[in-house]
C-alpha positions in Angstrom: 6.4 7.3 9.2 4.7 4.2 10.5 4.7 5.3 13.8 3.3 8.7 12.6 0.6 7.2 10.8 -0.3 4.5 13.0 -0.2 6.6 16.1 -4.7 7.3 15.6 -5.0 3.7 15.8 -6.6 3.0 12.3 -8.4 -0.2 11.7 -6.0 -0.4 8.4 -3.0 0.6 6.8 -1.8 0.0 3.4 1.7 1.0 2.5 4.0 0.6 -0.8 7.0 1.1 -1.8 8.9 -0.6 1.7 12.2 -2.0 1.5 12.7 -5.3 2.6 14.5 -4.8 5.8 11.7 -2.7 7.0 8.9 -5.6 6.9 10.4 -7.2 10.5 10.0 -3.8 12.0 6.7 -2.9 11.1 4.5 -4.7 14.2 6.7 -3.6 16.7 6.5 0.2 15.2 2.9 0.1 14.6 1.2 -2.0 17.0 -0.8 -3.9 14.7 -0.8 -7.1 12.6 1.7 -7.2 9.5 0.5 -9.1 6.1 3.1 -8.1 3.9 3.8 -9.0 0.0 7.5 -8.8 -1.8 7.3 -7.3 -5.2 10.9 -6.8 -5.9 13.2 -9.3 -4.3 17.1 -8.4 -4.1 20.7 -10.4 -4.1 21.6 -8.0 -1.3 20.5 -9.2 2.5 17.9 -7.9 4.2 19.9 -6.8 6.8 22.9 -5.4 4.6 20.4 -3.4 2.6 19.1 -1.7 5.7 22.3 -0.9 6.5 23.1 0.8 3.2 20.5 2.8 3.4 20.6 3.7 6.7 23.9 4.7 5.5 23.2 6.6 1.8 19.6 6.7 1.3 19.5 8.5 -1.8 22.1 5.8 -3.4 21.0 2.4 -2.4 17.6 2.4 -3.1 15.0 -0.4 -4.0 17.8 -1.9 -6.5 19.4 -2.6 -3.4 16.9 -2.9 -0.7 14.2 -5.0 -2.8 10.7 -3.5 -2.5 6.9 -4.8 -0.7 3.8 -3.9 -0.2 2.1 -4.4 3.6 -1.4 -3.9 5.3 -1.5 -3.5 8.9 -4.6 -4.9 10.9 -5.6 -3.8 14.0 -4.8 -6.5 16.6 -8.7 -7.2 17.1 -9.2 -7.8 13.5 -9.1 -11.3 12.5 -7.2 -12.3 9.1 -9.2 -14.7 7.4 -7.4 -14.9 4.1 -4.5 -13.3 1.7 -3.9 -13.3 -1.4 -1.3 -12.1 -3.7 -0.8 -11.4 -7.7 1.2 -9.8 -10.1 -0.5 -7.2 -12.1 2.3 -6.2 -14.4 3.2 -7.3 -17.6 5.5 -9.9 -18.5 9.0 -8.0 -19.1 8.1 -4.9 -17.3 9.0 -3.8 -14.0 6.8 -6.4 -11.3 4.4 -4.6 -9.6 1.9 -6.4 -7.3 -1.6 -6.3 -5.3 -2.0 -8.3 -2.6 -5.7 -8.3 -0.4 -6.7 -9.9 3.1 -10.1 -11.1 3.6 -11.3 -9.9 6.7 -15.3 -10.6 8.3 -17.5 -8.6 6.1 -14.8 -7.2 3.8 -11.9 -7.5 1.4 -9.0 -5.4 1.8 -6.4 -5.1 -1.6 -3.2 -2.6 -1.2 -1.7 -2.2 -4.9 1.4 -0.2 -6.3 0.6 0.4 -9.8 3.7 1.9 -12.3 4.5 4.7 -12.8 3.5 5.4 -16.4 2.0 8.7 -17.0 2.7 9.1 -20.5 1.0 5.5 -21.2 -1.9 5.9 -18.7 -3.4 2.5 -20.5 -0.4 0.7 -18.5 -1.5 1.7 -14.8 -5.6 1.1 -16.1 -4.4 -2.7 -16.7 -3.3 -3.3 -13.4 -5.6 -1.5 -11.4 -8.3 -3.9 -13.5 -6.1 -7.3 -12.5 -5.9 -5.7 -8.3 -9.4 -5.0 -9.0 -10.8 -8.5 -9.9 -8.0 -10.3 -7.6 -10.1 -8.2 -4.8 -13.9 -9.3 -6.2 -12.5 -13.0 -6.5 -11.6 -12.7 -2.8 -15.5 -11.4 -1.7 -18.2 -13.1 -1.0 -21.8 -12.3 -2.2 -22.3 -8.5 0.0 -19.4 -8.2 1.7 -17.7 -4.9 1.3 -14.3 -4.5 -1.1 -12.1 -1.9 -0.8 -8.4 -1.0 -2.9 -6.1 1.7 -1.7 -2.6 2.5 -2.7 -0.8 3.9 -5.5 -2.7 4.2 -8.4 -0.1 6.3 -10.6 -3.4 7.4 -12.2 -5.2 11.0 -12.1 -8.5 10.6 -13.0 -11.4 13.1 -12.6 -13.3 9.8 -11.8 -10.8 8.3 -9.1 -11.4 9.8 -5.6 -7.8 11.3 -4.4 -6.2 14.9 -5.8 -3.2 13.1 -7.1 -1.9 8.9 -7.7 -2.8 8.1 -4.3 -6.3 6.6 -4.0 -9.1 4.5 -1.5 -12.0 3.5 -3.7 -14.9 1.2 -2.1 -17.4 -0.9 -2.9 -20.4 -2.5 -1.0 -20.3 -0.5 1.8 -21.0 3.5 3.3 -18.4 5.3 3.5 -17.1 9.1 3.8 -14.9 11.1 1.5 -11.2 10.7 0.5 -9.1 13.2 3.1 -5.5 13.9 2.2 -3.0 14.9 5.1 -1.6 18.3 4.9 2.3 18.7 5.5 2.1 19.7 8.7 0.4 16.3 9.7 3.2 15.2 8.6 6.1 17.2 9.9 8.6 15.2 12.1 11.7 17.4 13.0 11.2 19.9 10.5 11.0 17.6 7.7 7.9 16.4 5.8 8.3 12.7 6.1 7.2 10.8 2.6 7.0 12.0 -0.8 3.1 11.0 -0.9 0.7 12.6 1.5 -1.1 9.8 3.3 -4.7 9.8 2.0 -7.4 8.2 4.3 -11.3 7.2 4.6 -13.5 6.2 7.0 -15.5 3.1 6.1 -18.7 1.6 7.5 
């Protein structure tokens, strides 16, 4: 998948949901710079938990392989700062957003829950990965947060949870990949249809 999506060489990616044994990997399969964030950490070795679900991916899941977050820089882009905070609730499931400051704009990549019967719960924490990425800008510069929103709303950009809202700067409209963008031996790789904007 991170080949696939990396192969148009984007200035960014943001991805969610990655286990843990993945976030090593993700330079050499991309070609770009890695600035990754754990959300949910495991007693199981990174190593072993790649193994396990190399092994039985539908069994040993994020309980076992721990869970991040990542953005992926192109190589020319310098990294100027990152940032990461929990958005969830105290007792819930964490979930995180973590941002990079780059020249002229901030960058936050969130994972919001999955709470669709208590939309009030994702709202919260798209407002905390919301003001961790203003308290990262500086006066004009550009803000952007993409990811997992968990969150339809006729007033957020994407189709479905997955969304790029932006701030401060031009930009075009919201494009979701069709399957077949997506097709790798026959198989539809991710759950999610990569969603993607040009900026600037």
């Amino acid at each position: 998948m991170v080949e696939l999506v990396s192969r148009d060489a984007p200035d960014a990616l943001c991805l969610q949901e990655l286990p843990l044994w993945a976030l090593s990997q993700l330079e050499e399969w991309s070609g770009m710079t890695a600035a990754s964030a754990v959300a949910k950490r495991t007693w199981v070795p990174r190593w072993l938990g790649g193994i396990l679900q190399r092994h039985d991916p539908k069994r040993f899941r994020s309980g076992v392989t721990g869970q991040a977050n990542a953005i992926l820089l192109a190589p020319t882009l310098v990294l100027l700062e990152r940032r990461t905070a929990a958005i969830s609730e105290r007792g819930r499931e964490r979930r995180i957003c973590h941002a990079v400051r780059l020249e002229g704009v901030v960058i936050g990549n969130v994972h919001a829950s999955n709470e669709f019967k208590r939309p009030d719960v994702p709202r919260s924490e798209l407002k905390r990965a919301h003001e961790l990425v203003e308290s990262m800008a500086s006066a004009g510069e550009a803000r952007v947060l993409a990811g997992d929103f968990n969150l339809r709303d006729p007033d957020l950009p994407g189709p479905n949870i997955d969304h790029i809202v932006v701030a401060g700067i031009d930009h075009g409209p919201l494009e979701v990949w069709p399957d077949e963008r997506r097709l790798h031996n026959g198989a539809v790789l991710s759950d999610h249809a990569p969603v993607e904007m040009r900026i600037g």
